[in-house]
C-alpha positions as CSV (number, residue, x, y, z in Angstrom):
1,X,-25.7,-0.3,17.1
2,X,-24.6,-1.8,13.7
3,X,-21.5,-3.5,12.7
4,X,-19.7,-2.0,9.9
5,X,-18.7,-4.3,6.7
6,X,-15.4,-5.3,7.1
7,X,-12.4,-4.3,5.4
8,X,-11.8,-6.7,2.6
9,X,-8.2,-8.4,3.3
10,X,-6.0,-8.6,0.4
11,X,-3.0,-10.9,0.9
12,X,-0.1,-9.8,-1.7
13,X,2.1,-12.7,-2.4
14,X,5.1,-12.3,-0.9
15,X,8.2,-12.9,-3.3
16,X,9.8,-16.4,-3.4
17,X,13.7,-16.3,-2.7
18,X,15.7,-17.6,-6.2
19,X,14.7,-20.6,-6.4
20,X,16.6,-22.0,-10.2
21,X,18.8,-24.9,-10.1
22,X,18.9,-25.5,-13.7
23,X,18.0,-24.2,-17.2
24,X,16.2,-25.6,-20.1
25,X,18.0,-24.4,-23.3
26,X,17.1,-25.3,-26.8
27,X,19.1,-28.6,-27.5
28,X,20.2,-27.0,-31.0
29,X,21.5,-24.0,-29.9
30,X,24.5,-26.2,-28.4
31,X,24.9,-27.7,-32.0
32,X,25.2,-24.8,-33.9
33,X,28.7,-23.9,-34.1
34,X,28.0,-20.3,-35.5
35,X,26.4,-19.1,-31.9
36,X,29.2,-17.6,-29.9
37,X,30.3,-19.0,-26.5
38,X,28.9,-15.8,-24.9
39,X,25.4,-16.0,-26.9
40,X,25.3,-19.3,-25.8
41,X,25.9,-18.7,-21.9
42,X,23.6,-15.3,-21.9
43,X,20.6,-17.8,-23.9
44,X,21.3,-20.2,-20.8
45,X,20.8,-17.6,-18.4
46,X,17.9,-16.3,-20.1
47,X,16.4,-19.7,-20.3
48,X,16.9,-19.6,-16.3
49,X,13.9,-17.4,-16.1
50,X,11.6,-18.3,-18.6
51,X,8.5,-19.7,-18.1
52,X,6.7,-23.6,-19.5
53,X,6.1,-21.5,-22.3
54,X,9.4,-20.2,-22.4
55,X,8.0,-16.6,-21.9
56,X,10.6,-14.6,-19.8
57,X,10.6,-11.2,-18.7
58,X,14.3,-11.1,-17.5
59,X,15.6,-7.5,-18.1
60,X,19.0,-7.2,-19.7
61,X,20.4,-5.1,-16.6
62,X,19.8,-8.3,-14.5
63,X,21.4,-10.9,-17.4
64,X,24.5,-8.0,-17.8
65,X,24.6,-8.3,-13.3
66,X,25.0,-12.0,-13.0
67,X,27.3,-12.8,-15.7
68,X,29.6,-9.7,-14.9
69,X,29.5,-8.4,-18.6
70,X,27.9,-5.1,-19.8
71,X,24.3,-4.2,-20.3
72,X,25.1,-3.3,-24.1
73,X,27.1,-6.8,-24.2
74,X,24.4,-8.1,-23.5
75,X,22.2,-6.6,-26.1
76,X,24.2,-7.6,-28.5
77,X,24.0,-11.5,-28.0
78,X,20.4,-11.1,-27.7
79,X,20.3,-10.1,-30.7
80,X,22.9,-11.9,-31.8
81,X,20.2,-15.0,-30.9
82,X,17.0,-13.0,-32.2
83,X,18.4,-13.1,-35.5
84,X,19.7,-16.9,-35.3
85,X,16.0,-17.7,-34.4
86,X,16.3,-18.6,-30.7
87,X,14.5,-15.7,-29.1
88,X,11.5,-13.7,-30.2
89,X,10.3,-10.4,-29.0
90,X,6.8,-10.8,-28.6
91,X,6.2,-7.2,-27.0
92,X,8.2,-4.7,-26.6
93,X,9.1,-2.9,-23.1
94,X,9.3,0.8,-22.1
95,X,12.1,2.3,-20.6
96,X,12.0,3.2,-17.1
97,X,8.6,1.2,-17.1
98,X,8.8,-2.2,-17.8
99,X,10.8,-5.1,-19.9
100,X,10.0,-6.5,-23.0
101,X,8.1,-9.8,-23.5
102,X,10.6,-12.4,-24.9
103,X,9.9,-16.4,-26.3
104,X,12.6,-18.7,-26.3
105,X,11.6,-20.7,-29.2
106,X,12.6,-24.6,-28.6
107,X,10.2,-25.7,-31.2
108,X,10.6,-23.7,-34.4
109,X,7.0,-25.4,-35.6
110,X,5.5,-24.3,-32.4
111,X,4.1,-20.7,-32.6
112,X,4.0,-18.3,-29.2
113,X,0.6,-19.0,-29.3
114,X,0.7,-22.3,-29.4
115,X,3.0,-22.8,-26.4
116,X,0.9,-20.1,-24.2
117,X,-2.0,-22.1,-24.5
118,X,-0.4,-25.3,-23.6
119,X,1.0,-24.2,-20.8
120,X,-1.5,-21.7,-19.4
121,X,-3.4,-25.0,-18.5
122,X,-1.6,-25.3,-15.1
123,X,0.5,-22.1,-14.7
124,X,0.1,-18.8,-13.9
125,X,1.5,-16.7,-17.5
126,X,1.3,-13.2,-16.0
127,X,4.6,-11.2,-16.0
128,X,5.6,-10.0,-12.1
129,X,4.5,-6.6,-12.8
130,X,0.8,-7.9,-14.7
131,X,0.5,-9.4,-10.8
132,X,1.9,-6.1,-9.4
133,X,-0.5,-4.0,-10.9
134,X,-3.6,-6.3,-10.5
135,X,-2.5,-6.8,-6.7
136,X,-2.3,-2.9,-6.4
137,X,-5.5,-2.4,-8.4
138,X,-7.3,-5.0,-5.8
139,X,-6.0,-3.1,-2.9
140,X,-7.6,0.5,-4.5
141,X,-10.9,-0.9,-5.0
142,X,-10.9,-2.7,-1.3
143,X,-10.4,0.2,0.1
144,X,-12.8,2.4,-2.2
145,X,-15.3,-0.1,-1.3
146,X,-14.7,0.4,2.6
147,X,-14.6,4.0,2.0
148,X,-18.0,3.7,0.5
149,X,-19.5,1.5,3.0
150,X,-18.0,3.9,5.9
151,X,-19.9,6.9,3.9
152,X,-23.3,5.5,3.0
153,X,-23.1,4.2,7.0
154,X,-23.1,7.6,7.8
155,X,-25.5,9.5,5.5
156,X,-28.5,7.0,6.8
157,X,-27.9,6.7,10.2
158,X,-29.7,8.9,12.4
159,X,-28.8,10.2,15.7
160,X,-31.1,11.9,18.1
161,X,-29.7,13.4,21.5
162,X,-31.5,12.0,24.8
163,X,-30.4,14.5,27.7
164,X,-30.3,12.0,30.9
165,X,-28.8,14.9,33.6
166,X,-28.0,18.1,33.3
167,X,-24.8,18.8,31.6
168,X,-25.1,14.9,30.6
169,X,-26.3,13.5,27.2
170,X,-26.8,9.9,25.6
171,X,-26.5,9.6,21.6
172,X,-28.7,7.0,20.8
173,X,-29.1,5.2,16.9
174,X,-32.6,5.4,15.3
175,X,-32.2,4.2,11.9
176,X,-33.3,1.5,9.4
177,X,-30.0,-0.1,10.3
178,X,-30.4,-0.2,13.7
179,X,-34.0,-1.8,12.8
180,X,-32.1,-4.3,11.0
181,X,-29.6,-5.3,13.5
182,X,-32.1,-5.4,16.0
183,X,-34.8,-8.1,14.5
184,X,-31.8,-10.4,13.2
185,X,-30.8,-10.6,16.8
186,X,-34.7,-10.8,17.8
187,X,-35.9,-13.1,15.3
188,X,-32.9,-15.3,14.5
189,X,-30.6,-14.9,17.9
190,X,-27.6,-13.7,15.7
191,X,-26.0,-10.6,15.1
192,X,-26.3,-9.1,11.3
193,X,-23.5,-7.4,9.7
194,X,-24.6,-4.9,7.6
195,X,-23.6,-5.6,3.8
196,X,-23.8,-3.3,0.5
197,X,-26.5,-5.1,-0.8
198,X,-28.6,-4.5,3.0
199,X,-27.2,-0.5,2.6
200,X,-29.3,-0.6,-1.0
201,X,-32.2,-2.3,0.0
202,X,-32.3,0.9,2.7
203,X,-31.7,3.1,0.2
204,X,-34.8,1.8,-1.8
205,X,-36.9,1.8,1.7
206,X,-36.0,6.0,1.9
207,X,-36.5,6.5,-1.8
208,X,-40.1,5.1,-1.7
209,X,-40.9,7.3,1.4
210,X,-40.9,4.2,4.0
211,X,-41.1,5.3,7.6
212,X,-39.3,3.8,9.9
213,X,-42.2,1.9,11.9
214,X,-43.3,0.6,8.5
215,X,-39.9,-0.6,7.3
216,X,-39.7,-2.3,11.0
217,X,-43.2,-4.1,11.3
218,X,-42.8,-5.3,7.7
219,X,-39.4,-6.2,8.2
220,X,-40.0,-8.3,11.1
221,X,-43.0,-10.3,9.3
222,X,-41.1,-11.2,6.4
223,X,-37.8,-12.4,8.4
224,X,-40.3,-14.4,10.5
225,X,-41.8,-16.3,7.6
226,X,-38.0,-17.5,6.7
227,X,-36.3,-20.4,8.2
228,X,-33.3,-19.1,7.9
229,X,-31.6,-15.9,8.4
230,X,-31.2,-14.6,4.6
231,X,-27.4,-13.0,3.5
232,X,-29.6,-10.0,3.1
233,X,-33.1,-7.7,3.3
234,X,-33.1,-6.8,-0.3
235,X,-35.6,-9.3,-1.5
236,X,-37.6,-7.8,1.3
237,X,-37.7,-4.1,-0.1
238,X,-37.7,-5.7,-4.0
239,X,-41.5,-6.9,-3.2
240,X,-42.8,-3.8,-1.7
């Protein structure tokens, strides 16, 4: 028998309970007596969230919910603070979708360049839904990849039926798998999972018309002339 490759195990990250204590607003902001007291307290709350590089991707629904005022209150200080030169939109969002990109800008020399690189050193920039998707898109491919493995498995293994007593039959493996399994364990003692690079190195051994008995005593010589057990047989089949 063969062991199938196993199922690649994706760990998503679960999400950390709010964690702020405080908020790193631009010192200047509480000098400058044209910003209104509510500007003032949403920049606060939208300093709250923003990252080293002061890239936040706080929605306005979520400001409007924790300071008890309206969404469209809300869009007005922002841009209310957009136009005084304390927040930049560096993308914009989509509705329904996801939220625009903002900057708070504490350094009016410092461009949003400038502060991403400087800060991407030794944190991770990505917005929650950038690791969403990326965490999603690693959980497709997993399992496209098992889905494969599972498949090619199947199209080269062959099967022949042994009847033992009447009305009674044995399915026994007879494959280049099997062969594979079987010398790792012979030669080496240990048991040989099967890996994508092993499946292609089979697929090579078929392609070139490679009977079984040939694959198996030339198999065996090779893996006997190595040390060590290798990750893989596709050096093997490379140098036929």
């Amino acid at each position: 028998m063969f062991n199938l490759p196993d199922k690649p195990k994706i760990k998503l990250k679960a999400r950390l309970p709010d964690q702020r204590k405080i908020a790193v607003i631009p010192l200047r902001a509480l000098r400058d007596k044209t910003l209104r007291n509510g500007a003032i307290r949403v920049l606060g709350l939208v300093c709250s969230y923003a990252n080293r590089a002061g890239i936040t991707w706080v929605s306005q629904n979520r400001i409007a919910e924790e300071l008890g005022i309206t969404r469209s209150g809300v869009t007005h200080y922002i841009t209310h603070l957009r136009n005084k030169g304390y927040i930049e939109r560096i993308k914009k969002g989509k509705k329904l979708r996801f939220t625009s990109t903002l900057r708070i800008i504490y350094d009016e020399e410092l461009t949003a360049e400038d502060a991403i690189a400087i800060a991407s050193r030794d944190e991770d920039l990505r917005s929650p839904m950038m690791i969403e998707r990326e965490e999603e898109e690693m959980v497709r491919k997993a399992t496209k990849t098992s889905r494969k493995a599972v498949k090619t498995l199947g199209e080269y293994v062959g099967t022949k039926t042994v009847e033992k007593e009447p009305g009674e039959v044995d399915i026994t493996y007879n494959s280049k798998f099997e062969i594979v399994e079987g010398l790792y364990v012979k030669v080496y003692k240990e048991k040989k999972v099967i890996n994508e690079l092993d499946m292609k190195a089979i697929e090579i051994a078929d392609s070139i018309g490679l009977t079984n008995d040939e694959f198996g005593q030339g198999l065996e010589l090779w893996l006997r002339a190595r040390d060590q057990a290798p990750d893989s047989i596709i050096d093997y089949v490379r140098g036929l």
